[in-house]
C-alpha positions as CSV (number, residue, x, y, z in Angstrom):
1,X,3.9,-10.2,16.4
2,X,0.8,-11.8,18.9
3,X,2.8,-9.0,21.5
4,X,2.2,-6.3,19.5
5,X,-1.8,-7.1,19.7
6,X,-2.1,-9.0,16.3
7,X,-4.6,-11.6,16.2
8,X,-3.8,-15.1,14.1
9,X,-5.2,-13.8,11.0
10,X,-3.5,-11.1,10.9
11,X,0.0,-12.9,11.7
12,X,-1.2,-15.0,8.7
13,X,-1.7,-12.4,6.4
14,X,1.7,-10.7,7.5
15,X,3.9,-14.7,6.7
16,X,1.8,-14.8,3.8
17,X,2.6,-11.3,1.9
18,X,6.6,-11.8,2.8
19,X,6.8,-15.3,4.0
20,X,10.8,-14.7,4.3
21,X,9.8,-13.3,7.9
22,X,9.8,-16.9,9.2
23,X,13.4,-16.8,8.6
24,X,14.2,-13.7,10.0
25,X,16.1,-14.1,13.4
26,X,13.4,-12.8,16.5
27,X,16.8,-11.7,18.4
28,X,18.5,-10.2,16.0
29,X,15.9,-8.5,13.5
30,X,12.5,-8.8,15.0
31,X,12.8,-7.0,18.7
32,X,15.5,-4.3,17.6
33,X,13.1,-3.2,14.6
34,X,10.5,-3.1,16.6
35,X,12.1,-1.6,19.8
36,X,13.6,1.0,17.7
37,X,10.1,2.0,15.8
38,X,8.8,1.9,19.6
39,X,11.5,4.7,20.3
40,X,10.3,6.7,17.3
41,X,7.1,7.0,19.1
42,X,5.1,4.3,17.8
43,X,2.7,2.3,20.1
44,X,1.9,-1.3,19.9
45,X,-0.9,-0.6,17.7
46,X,0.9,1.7,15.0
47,X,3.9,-1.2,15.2
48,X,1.4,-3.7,13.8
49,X,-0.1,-1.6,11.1
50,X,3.3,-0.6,9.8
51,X,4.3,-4.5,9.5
52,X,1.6,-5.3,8.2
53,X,1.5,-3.1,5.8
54,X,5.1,-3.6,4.4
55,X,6.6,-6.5,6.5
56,X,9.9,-6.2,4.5
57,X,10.6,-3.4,7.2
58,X,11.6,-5.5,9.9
59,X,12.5,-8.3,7.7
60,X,14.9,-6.7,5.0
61,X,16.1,-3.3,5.7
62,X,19.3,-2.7,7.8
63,X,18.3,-0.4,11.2
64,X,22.0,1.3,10.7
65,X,22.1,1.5,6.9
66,X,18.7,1.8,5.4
67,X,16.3,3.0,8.2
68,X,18.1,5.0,10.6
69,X,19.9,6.8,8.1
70,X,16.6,8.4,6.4
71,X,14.8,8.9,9.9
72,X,18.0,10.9,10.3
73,X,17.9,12.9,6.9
74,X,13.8,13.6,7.7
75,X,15.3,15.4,10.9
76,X,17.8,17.2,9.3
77,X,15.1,18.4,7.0
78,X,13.4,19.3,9.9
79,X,10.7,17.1,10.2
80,X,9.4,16.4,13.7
81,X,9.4,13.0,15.3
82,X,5.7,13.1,15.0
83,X,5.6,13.6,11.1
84,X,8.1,10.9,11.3
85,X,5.7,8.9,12.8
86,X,3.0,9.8,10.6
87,X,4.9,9.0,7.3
88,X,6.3,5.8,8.3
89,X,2.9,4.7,9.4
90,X,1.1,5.6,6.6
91,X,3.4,4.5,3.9
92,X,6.8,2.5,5.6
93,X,7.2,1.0,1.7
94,X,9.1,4.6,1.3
95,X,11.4,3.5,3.4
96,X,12.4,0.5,1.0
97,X,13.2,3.4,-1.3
98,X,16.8,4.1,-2.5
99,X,18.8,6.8,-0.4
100,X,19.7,8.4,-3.5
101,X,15.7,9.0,-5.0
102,X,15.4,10.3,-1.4
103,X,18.5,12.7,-1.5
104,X,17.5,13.9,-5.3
105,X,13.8,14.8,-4.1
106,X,15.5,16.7,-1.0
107,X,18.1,18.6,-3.1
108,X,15.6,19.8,-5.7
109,X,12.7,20.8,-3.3
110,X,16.0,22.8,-1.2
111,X,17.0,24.1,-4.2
112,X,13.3,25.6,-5.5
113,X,12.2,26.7,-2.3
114,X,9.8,24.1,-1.9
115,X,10.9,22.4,1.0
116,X,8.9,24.2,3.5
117,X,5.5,23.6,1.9
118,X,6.1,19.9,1.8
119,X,6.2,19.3,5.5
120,X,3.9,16.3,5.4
121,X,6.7,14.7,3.1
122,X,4.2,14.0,0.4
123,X,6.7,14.3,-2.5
124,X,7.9,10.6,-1.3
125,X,4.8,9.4,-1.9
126,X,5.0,10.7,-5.3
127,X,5.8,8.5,-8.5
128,X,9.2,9.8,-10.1
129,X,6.9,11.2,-13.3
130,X,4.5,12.8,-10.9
131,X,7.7,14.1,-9.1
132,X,9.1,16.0,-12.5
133,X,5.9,17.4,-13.3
């Protein structure tokens, strides 16, 4: 985390909000989360927001069944890797959000027309009321 430019109170913060991180293998979780958000386009910078933010992200979520997977359905959708950026950044929590609340939000924005207009992906930031409204 001290690679990525965090100082000790912010690597404190980080353990403290999801102290599980100290358990979480540097080999196998740590560097492939954050090589792989690296490939998305992130800098060193952005990395360290986004963890600290919602730490669970390189601490819980699979890469190949939870994270991947919905970088891949925001490019089918045809968001850039740029928005992808953008979102993640801003809010990674919506990652930790099921496939299917993702897929439900796609198919009904499809469906209306809507899809188009939402390109900043702001219905995931939505509650599911605020969604139905």
């Amino acid at each position: 985390l001290k690679e990525l430019g965090m100082d000790n109170s912010q690597v404190a913060k980080t353990i403290t909000t999801f102290p599980q991180l100290m358990g979480v293998s540097l080999e196998e979780n740590l560097k492939p989360r954050v090589q792989w958000l690296k490939e998305l386009g992130m800098d060193d910078s952005q990395v360290a927001k986004t963890i600290m933010k919602f730490p669970k992200l390189i601490g819980t979520y699979s890469l190949d069944e939870n994270l991947k997977p919905k970088v891949k359905t925001l490019q089918e959708y045809g968001f850039s890797d740029t928005q992808i950026v953008r979102v993640l950044s801003a809010a990674p929590q919506l990652f930790g959000h099921s496939s299917s609340r993702w897929a439900h939000r796609f198919s009904v924005l499809q469906a209306s027309g809507a899809l188009k207009s939402h390109s900043s992906c702001s219905f995931l930031f939505l509650t599911d009321a605020a969604f139905a409204a």
